[in-house]
DONU-760971 format. One record per residue (C-alpha): residue number from 1; residue in one letter; chain; x, z, y. Coordinates in steps of 0.02 Angstrom, whole numbers. Example, Ala and Ser with C-alpha at 12.3 -4.5 7.8 and 13.67 -1.06 7.14 Angstrom:
BEGIN
[1; A; A; [615; 390; -225]];
[2; S; A; [684; 357; -53]];
END
This chain:
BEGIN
[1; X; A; [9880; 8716; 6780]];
[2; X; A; [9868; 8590; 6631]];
[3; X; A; [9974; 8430; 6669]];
[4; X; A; [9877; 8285; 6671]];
[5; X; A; [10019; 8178; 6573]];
[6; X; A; [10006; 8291; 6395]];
[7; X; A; [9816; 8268; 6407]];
[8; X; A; [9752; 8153; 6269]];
[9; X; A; [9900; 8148; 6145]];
[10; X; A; [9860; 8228; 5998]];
[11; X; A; [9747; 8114; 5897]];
[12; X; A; [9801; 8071; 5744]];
[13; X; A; [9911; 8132; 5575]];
[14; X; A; [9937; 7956; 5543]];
[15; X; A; [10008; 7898; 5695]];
[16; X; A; [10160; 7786; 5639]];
[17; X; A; [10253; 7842; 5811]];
[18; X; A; [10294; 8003; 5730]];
[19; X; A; [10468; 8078; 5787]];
[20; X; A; [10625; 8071; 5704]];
[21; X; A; [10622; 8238; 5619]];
[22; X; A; [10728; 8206; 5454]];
[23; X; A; [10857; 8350; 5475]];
[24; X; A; [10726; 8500; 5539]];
[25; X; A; [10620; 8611; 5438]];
[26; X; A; [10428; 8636; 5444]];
[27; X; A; [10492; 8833; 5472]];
[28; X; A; [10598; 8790; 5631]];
[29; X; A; [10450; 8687; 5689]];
[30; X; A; [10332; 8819; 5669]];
[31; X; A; [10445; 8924; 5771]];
[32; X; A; [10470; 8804; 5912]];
[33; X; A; [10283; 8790; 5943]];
[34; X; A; [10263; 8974; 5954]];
[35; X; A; [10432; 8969; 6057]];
[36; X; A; [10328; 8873; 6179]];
[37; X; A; [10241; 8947; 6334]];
[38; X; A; [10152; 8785; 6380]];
[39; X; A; [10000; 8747; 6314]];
[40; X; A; [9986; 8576; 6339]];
[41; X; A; [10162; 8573; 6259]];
[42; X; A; [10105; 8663; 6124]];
[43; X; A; [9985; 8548; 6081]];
[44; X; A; [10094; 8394; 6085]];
[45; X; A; [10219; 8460; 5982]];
[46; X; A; [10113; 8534; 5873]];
[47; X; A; [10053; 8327; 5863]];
[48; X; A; [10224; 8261; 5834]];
[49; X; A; [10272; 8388; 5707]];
[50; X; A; [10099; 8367; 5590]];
[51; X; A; [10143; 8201; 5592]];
[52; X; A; [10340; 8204; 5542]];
[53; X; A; [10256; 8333; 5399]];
[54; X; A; [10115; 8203; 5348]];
[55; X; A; [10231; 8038; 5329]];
[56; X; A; [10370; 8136; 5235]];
[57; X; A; [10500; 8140; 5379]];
[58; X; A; [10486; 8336; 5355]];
[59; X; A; [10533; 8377; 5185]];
[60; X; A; [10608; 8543; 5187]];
[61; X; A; [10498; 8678; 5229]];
[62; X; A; [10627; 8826; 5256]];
[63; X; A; [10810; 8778; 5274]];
[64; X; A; [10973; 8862; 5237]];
[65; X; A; [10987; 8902; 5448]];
[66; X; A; [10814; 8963; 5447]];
[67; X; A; [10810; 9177; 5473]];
[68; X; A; [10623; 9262; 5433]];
[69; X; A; [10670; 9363; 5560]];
[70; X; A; [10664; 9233; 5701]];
[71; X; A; [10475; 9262; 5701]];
[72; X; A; [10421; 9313; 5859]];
[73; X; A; [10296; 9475; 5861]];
[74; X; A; [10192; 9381; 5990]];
[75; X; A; [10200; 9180; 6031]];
[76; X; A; [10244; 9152; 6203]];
[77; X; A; [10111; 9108; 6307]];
[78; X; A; [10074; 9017; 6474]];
[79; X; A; [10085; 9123; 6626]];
[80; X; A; [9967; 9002; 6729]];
[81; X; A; [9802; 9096; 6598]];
[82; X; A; [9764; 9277; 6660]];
[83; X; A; [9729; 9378; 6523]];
[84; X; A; [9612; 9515; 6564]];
[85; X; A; [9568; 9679; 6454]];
[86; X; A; [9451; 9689; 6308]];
[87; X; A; [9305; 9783; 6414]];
[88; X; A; [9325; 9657; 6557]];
[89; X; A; [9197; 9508; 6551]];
[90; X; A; [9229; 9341; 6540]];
[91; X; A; [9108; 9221; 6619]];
[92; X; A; [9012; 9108; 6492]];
[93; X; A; [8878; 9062; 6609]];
[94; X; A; [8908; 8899; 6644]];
[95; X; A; [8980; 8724; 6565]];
[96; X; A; [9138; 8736; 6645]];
[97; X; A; [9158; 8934; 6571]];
[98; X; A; [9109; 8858; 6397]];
[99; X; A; [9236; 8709; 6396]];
[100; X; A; [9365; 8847; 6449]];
[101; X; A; [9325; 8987; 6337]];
[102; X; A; [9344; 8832; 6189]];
[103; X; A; [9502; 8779; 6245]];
[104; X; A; [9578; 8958; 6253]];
[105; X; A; [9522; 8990; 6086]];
[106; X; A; [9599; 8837; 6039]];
[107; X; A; [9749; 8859; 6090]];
[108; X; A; [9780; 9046; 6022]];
[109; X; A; [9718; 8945; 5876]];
[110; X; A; [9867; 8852; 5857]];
[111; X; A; [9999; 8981; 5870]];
[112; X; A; [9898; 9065; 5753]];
[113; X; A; [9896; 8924; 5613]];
[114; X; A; [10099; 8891; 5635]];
[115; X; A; [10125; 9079; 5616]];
[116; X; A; [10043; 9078; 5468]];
[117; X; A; [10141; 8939; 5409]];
[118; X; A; [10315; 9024; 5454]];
[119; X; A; [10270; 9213; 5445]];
[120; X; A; [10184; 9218; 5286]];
[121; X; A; [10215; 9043; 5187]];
[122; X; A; [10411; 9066; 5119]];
[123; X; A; [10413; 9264; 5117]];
[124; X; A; [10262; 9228; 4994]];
[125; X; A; [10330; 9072; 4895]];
[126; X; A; [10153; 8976; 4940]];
[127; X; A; [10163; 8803; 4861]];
[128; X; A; [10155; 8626; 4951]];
[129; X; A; [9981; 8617; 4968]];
[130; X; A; [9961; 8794; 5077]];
[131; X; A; [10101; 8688; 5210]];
[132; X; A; [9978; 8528; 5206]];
[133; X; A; [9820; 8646; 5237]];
[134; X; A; [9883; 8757; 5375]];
[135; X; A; [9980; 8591; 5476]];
[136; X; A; [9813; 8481; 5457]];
[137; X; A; [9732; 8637; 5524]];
[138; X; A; [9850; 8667; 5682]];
[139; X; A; [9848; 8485; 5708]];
[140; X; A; [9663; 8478; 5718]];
[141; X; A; [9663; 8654; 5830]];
[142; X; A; [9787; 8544; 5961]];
[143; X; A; [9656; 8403; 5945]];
[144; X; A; [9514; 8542; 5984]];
[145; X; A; [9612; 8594; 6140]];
[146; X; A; [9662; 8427; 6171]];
[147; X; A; [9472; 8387; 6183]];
[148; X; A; [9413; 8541; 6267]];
[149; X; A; [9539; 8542; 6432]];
[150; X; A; [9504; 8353; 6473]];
[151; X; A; [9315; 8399; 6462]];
[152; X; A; [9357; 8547; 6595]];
[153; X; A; [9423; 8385; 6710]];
[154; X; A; [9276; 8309; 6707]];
[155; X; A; [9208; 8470; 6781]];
[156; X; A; [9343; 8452; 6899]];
[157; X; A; [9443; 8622; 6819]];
[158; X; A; [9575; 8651; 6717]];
[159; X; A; [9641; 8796; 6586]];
[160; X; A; [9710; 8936; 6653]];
[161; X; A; [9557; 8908; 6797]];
[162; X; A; [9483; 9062; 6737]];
[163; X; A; [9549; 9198; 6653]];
[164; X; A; [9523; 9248; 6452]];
[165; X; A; [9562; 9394; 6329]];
[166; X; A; [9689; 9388; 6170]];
[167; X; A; [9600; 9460; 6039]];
[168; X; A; [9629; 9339; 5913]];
[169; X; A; [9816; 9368; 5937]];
[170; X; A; [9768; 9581; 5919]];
[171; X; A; [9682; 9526; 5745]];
[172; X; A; [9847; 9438; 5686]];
[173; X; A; [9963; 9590; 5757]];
[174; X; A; [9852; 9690; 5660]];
[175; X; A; [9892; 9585; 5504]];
[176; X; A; [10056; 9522; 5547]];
[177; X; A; [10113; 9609; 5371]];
[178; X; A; [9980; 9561; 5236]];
[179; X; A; [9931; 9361; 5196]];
[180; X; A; [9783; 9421; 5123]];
[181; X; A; [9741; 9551; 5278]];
[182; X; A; [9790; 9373; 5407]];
[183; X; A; [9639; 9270; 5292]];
[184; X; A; [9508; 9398; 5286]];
[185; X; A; [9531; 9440; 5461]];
[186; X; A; [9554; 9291; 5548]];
[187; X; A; [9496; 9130; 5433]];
[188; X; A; [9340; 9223; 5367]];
[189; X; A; [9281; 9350; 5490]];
[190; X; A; [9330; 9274; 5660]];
[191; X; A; [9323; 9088; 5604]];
[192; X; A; [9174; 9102; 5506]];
[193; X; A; [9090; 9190; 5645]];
[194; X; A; [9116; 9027; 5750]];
[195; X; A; [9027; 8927; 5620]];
[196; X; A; [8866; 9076; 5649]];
[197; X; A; [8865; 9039; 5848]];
[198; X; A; [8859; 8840; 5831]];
[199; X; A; [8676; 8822; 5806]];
[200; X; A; [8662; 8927; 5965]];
[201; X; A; [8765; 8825; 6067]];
[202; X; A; [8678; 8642; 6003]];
[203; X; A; [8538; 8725; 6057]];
[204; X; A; [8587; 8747; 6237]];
[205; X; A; [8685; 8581; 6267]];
[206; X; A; [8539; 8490; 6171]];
[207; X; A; [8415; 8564; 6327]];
[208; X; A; [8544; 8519; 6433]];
[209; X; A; [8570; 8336; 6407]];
[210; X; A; [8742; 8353; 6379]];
[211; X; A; [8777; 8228; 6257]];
[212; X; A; [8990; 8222; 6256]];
[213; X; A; [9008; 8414; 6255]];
[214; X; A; [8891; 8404; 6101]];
[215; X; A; [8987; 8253; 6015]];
[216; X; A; [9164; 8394; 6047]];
[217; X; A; [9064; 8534; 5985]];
[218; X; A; [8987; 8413; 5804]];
[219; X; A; [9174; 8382; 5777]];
[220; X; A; [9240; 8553; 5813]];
[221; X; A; [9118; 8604; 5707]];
[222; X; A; [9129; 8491; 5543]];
[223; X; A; [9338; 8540; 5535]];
[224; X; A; [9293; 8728; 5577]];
[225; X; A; [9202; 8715; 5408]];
[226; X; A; [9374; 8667; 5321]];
[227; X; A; [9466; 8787; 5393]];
[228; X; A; [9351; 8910; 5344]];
[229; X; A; [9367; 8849; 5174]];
[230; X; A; [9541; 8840; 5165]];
[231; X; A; [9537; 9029; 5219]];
[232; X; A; [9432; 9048; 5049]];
[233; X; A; [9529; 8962; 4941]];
[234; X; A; [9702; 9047; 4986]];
[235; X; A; [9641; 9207; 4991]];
[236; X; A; [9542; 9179; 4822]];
[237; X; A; [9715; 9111; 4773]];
[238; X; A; [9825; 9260; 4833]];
[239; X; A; [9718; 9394; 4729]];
[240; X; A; [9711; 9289; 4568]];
[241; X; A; [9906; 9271; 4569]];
[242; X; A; [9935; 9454; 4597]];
[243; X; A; [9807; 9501; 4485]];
[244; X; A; [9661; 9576; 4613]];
[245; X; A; [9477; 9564; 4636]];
[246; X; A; [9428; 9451; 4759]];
[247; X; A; [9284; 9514; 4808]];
[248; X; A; [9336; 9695; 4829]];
[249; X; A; [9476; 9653; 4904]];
[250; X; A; [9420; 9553; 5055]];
[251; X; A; [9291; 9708; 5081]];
[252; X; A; [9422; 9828; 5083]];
[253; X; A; [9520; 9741; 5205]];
[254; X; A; [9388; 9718; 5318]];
[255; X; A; [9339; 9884; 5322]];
[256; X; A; [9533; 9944; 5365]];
[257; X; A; [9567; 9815; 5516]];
[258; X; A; [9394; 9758; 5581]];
[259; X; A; [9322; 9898; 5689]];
[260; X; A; [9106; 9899; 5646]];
[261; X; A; [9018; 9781; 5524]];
[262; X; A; [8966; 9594; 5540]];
[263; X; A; [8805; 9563; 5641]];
[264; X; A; [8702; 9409; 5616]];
[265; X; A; [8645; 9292; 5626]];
[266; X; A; [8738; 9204; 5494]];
[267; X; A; [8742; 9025; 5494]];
[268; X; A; [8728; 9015; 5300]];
[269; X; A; [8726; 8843; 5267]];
[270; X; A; [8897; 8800; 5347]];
[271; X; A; [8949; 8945; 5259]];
[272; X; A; [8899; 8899; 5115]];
[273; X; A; [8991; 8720; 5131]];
[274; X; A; [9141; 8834; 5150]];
[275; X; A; [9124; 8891; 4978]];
[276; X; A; [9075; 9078; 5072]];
[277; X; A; [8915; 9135; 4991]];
[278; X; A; [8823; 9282; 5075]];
[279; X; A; [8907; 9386; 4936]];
[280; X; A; [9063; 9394; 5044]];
[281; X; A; [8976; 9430; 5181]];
[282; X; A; [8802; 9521; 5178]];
[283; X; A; [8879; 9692; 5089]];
[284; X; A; [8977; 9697; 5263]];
[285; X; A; [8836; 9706; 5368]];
[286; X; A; [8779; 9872; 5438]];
[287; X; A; [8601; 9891; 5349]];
[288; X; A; [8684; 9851; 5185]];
[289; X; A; [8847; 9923; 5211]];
[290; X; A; [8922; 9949; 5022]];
[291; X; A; [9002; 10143; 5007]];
[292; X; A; [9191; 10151; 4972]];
END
C-alpha cells in the first residue's frame, strides 16, 4: 500500500529545502531511484534529487566511482502492484480504475526518465541541457504520481489496489541499446499517444462533474506536451549530429520495435505544440503506410 507520510511531497524544483547533495552525481542518483522498489520513495527522491540538480548542489553528472554497467536491466519495482500479462484486462471502468491506471503510468514514468538520464546520457556525451530536460521531466512524472495516488484516497484506494501491466518498461527493454530507438518509441509514440486520448477523457470527467480529476488531468496534460517536445528535439538532435535523416529515421525505427501502425485519432493540435506535425506521424498509419 502507498504510505500516507510520502504523499504530497514532490511539488516544486525550487524548493530551497533541497538536500545536501554536493559530493553525489546526477548518474548515482539516477541509479538510486531505479534502485528503489517503493514507489512513493521513488517519487520523493526523485523530488529531492531534481532539486539538488536545479540549485547547483549537483554539479557532476557522472563521477570517477560511477560504472555504466551499474545500470540495472529492469528498475526494481514495488511488490505491493500485481502485474498481470499483456492479454489480461485491466479495469478502466470506473474513477477509481482511472486515477490508478494514471498513477501506474506515472510511476513507470519515472524510472523511465532517470534511465534515460543514466543509460543513455554519458555513453552518448549529451550536453547540459539533455540532464535539465530529462530531471524537470522525472520531477514532474513524481508530481503526476504524486497527484494521481492522493486522488485514489479520496476514493478511499490506494496504488497497488488493483493490478496493472509493464509495457512501457517492454518498450524501453526493447530499446535499452539505441537513444534514438528509447525517443521514437517511448517520447513520441507512447507519450504522444497520451496527448491523442486527453480530449477523450475531458470529455468523460466534464459529464461527470468531476472538477479536481479534471484540474490533475489540464496539468498532466500541458507538461505531457513538453515532454513530448523534448522527445522531438533530442531525437531531431541525435540524427543531425550523426549525420541522419530525421524523418526516415524515426519511421524506420518504428517500424523495427513497434508491432502494427498508429491508429487515430490524433490529437493534432497538442501535437502540433510539440513541434510533431502529422508528417511524423500520418505515413505510420495503416491506410497510408509508406513502403520500405
Amino acid at each position: 500500500m502507498a504510505q500516507d507520510g510520502l504523499a504530497g511531497g514532490a511539488v516544486s524544483l525550487d524548493d530551497p529545502k533541497a538536500v545536501d547533495l554536493a559530493d553525489r552525481s546526477l548518474f548515482s542518483c539516477a541509479i538510486e531511484v531505479l534502485n528503489t522498489s517503493n514507489a512513493d520513495a521513488k517519487a520523493t527522491k526523485t523530488h529531492e534529487f531534481a532539486t539538488a540538480w536545479k540549485a547547483g548542489q549537483i554539479q557532476t553528472v557522472f563521477g570517477r566511482d560511477d560504472d555504466l554497467s551499474a545500470v540495472p536491466d529492469s528498475p526494481a519495482r514495488p511488490d505491493y502492484v500485481r502485474i498481470v500479462g499483456k492479454k489480461e484486462k485491466v479495469k478502466q471502468g470506473n474513477r477509481k480504475a482511472f486515477a490508478h491506471s494514471v498513477a501506474h503510468a506515472e510511476s513507470y514514468a519515472i524510472d523511465l526518465m532517470w534511465d534515460m538520464i543514466c543509460r543513455f546520457g554519458p555513453s552518448n556525451d549529451m550536453p547540459r541541457e539533455f540532464y535539465d530536460d530529462f530531471v524537470r521531466i522525472a520531477h514532474e512524472e513524481s508530481q503526476h504520481y504524486t497527484s494521481w495516488t492522493n486522488r485514489l484516497r479520496d476514493f478511499n484506494s490506494f496504488y497497488g489496489d488493483l493490478p496493472g501491466h509493464d509495457g512501457l518498461w517492454d518498450s524501453a527493454a526493447e530499446t535499452s541499446s539505441d537513444i534514438r530507438a528509447r525517443l521514437a518509441l517511448v517520447h513520441l509514440v507512447h507519450e504522444a499517444r497520451g496527448l491523442d486520448t486527453y480530449p477523450m477523457a475531458v470529455d468523460r470527467f466534464t459529464k461527470s462533474g468531476d472538477t479536481i480529476t479534471l484540474a490533475f488531468m489540464e496539468k498532466n496534460h500541458r507538461e505531457e506536451v513538453t515532454h513530448v517536445e523534448a522527445g522531438v528535439r533530442w531525437f531531431t538532435y541525435m540524427c543531425e549530429r550523426d549525420e541522419k535523416p530525421v524523418l526516415p529515421t524515426f519511421y524506420a525505427l518504428v517500424r523495427s520495435h513497434y508491432v502494427g501502425a498508429l491508429k487515430p485519432p490524433f490529437n493534432t493540435a497538442a501535437r502540433a505544440r510539440a513541434n510533431m506535425s502529422e508528417e511524423w506521424y500520418l505515413p505510420l498509419c495503416e491506410d497510408v503506410q509508406i513502403q520500405s
